[in-house]
PAZAPA-4460 file (N, C-alpha, C; in steps of 0.05 Angstrom, whole numbers, plus 32768, in hexadecimal, padded with zeros to 4 digits):
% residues 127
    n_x    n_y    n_z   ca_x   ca_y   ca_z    c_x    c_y    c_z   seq   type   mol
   8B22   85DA   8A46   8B3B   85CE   8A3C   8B51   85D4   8A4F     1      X     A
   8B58   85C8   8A4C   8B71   85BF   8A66   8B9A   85C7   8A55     2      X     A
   8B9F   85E3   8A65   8BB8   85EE   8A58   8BCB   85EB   8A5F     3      X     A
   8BE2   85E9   8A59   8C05   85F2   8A65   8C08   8611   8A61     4      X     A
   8C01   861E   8A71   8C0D   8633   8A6D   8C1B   8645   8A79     5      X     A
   8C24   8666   8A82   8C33   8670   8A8F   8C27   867A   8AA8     6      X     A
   8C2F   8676   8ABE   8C23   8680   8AD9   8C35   869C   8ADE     7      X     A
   8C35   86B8   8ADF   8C4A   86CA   8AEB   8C4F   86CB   8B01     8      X     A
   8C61   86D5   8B0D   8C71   86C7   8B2C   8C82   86DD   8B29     9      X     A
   8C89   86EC   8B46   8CA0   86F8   8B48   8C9F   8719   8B40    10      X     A
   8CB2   872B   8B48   8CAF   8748   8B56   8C9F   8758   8B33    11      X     A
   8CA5   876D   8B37   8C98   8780   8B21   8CAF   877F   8B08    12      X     A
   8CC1   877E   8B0F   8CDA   877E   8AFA   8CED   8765   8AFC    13      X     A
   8CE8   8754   8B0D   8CF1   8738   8B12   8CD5   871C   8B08    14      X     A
   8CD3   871A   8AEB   8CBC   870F   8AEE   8CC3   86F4   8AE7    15      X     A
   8CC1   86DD   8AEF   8CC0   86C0   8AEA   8CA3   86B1   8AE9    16      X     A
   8CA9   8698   8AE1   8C8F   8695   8AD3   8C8F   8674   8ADE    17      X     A
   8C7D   8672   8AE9   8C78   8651   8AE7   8C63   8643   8AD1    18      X     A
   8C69   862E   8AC8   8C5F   861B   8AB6   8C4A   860C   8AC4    19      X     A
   8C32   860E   8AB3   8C19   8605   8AD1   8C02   85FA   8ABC    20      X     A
   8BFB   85DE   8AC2   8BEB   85D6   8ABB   8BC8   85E2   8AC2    21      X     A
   8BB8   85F0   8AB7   8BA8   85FB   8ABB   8B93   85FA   8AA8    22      X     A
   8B6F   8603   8AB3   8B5C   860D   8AA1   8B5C   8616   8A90    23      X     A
   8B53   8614   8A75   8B5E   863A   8A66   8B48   864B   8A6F    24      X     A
   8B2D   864D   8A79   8B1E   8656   8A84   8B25   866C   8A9B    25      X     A
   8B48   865A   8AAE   8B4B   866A   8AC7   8B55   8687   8ABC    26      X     A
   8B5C   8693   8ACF   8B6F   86AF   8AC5   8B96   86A1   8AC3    27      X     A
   8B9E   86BA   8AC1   8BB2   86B1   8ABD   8BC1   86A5   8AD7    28      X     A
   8BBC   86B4   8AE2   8BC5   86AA   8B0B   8BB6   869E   8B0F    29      X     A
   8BA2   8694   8B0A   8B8F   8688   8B1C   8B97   866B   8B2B    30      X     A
   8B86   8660   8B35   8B8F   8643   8B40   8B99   8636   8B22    31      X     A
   8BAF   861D   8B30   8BB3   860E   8B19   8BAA   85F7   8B23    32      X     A
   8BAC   85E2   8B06   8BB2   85C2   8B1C   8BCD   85B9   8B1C    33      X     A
   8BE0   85C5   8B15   8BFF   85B3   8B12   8C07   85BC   8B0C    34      X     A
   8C26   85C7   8B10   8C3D   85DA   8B0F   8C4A   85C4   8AFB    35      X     A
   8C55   85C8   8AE8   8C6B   85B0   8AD8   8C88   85BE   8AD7    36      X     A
   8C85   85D5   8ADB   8CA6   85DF   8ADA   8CA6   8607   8AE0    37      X     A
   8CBB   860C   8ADA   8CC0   8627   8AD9   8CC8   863B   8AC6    38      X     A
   8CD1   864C   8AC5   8CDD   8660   8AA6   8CE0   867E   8AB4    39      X     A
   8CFF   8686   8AB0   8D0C   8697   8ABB   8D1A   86AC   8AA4    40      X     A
   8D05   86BA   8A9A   8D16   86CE   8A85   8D32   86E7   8A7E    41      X     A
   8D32   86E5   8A9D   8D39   86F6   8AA8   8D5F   86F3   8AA5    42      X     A
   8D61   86D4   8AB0   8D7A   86C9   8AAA   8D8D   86CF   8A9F    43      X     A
   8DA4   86C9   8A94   8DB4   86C7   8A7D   8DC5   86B0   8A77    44      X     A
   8DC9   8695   8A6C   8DAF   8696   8A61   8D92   8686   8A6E    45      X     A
   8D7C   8694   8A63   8D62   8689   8A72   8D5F   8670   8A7D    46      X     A
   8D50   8667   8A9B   8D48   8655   8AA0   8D31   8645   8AA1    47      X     A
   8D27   8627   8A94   8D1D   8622   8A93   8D20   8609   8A9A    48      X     A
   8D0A   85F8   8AB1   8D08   85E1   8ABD   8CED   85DF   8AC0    49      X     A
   8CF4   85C6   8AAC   8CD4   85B6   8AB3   8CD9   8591   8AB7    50      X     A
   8CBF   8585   8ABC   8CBC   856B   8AC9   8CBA   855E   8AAB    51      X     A
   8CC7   8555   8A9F   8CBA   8547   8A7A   8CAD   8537   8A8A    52      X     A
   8CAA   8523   8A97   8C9D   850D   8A99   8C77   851E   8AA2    53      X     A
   8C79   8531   8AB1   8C59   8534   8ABB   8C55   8547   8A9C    54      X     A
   8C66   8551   8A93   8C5B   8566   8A65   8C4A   8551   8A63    55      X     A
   8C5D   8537   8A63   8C57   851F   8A45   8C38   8516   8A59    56      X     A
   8C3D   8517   8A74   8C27   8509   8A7E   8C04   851D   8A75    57      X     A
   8C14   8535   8A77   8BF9   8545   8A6A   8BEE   854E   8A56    58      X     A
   8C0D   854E   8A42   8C00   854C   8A29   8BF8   852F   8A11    59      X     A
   8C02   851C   8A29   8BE9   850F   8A1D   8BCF   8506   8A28    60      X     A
   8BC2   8513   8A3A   8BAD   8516   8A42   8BA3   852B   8A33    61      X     A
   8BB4   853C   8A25   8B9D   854F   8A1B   8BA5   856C   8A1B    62      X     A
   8BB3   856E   8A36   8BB0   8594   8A37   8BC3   8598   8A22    63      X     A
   8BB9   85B3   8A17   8BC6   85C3   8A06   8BDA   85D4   8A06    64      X     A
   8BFB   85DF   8A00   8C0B   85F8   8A06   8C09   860C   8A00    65      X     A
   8C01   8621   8A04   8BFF   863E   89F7   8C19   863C   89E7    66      X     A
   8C19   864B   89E2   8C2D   8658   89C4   8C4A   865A   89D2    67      X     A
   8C45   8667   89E7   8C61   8670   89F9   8C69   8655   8A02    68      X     A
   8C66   864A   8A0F   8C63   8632   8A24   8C77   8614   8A0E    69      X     A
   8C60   8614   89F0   8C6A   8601   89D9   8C7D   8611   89D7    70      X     A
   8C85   8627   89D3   8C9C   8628   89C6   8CB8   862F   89D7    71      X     A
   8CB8   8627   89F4   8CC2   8622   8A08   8CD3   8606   8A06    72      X     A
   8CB8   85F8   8A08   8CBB   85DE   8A09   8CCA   85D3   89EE    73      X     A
   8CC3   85E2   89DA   8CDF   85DF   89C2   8CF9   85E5   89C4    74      X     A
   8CFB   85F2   89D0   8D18   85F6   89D5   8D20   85E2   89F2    75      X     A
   8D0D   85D4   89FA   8D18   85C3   8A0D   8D1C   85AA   89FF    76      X     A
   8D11   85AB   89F1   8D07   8591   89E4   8CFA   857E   89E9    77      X     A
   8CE3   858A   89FB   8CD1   8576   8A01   8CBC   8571   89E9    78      X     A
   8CB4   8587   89E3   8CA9   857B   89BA   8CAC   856E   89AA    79      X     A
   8CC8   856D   89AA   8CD1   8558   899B   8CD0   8536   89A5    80      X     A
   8CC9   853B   89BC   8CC9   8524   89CD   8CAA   8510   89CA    81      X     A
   8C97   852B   89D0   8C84   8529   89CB   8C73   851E   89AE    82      X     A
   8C80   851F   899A   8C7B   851C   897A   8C87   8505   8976    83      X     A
   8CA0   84FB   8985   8CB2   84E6   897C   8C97   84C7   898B    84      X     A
   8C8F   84D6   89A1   8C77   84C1   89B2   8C63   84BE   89A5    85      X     A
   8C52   84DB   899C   8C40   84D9   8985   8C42   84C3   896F    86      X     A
   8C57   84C8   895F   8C57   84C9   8944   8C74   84BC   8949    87      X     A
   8C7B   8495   8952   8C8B   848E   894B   8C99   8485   8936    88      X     A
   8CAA   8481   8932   8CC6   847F   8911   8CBB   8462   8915    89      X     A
   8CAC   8454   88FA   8CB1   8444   88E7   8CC5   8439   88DB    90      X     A
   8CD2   8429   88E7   8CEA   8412   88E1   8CE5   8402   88C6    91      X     A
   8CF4   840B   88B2   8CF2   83F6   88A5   8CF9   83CA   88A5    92      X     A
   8CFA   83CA   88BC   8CF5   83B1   88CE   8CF0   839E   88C6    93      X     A
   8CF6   838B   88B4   8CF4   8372   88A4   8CF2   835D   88BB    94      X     A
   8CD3   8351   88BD   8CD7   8342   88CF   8CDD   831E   88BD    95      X     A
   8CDC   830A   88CA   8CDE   82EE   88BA   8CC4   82EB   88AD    96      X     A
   8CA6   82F7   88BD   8C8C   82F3   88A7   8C91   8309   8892    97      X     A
   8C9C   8322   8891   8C9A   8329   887F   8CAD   8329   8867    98      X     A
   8CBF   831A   886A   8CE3   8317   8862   8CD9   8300   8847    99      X     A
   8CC6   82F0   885A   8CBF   82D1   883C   8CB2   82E7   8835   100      X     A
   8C97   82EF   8835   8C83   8304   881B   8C97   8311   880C   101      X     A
   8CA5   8325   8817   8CB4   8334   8809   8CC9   8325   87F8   102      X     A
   8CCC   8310   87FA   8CE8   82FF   87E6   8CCF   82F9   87D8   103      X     A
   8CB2   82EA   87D8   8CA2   82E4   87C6   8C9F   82F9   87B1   104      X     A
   8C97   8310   87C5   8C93   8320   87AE   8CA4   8325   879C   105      X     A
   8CBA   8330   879E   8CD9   8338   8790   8CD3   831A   8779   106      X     A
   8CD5   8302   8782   8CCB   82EF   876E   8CB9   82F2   8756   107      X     A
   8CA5   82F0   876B   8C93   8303   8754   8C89   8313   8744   108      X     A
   8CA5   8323   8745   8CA1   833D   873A   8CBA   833A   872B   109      X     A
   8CC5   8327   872C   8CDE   831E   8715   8CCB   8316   86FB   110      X     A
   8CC3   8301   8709   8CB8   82F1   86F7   8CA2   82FC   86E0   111      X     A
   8C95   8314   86F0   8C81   8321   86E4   8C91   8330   86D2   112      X     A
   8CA7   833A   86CF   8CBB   8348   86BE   8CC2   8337   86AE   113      X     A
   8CCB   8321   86AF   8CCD   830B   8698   8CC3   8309   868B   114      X     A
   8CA0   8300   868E   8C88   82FC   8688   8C8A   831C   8669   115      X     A
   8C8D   8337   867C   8C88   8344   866B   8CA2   834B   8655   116      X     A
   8CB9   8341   8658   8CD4   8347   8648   8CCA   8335   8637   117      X     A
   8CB8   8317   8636   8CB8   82FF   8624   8CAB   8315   8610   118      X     A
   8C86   8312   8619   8C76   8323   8608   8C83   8339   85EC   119      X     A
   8C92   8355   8600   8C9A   8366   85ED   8CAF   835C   85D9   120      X     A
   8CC5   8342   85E2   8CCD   8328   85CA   8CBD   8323   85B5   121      X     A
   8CAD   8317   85BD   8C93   830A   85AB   8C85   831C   859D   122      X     A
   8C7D   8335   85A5   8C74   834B   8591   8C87   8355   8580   123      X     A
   8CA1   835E   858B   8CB1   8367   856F   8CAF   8355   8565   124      X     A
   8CB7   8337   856B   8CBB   8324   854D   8CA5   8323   8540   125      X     A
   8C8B   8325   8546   8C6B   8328   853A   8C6C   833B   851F   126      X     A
   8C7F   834F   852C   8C7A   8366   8517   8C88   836E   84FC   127      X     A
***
């Protein structure tokens, strides 16, 4: 399975982190295939740069974020980006084919109310 996750970079007490498309199999340093950005904790406040266009290109191929990494990318808002692509908003969007059905129906659903206001007429006076 194919990850986003943290690469470490930098002195013993200076540590930065690159964002690296990788194996989950490799180690944590190990080779990657694609750097997508960086993450600097160190900062004030923290830095973080990444590529959205090569995220979206990998997560929708598949690779997965560790925990750290997704919840990075939330505060960038590339998640949200990513869900809005997923899982687009439904327009209530009245087109002209659906505009006649929908006036039919509303018709028909008058009329079917008529139909039943006559009936419950006709039964009280029955009774």
């Amino acid at each position: 399975m194919v990850r986003l996750r943290l690469r470490r970079m930098g002195t013993i007490d200076k540590p930065f982190y690159r964002i690296v498309v990788i194996d989950s199999r490799k180690k944590r340093d190990g080779k990657y295939i694609e750097s997508v950005g960086y993450y600097d904790p160190k900062t004030d406040p923290l830095t973080l740069k990444v590529d959205v266009d090569k995220i979206i290109a990998w997560l929708k191929v598949g690779a997965q974020p560790t925990q750290t990494v997704r919840s990075l990318f939330k505060k960038a808002g590339i998640m949200e980006k990513w869900h809005n692509i997923r899982f687009p908003k439904q327009k209530d969007v009245v087109s002209p084919e659906n505009a006649e059905s929908s006036k039919e129906d509303t018709k028909k659903g008058a009329e079917t109310e008529q139909k039943m206001e006559e009936k419950e007429l006709k039964d009280e006076r029955t009774d």
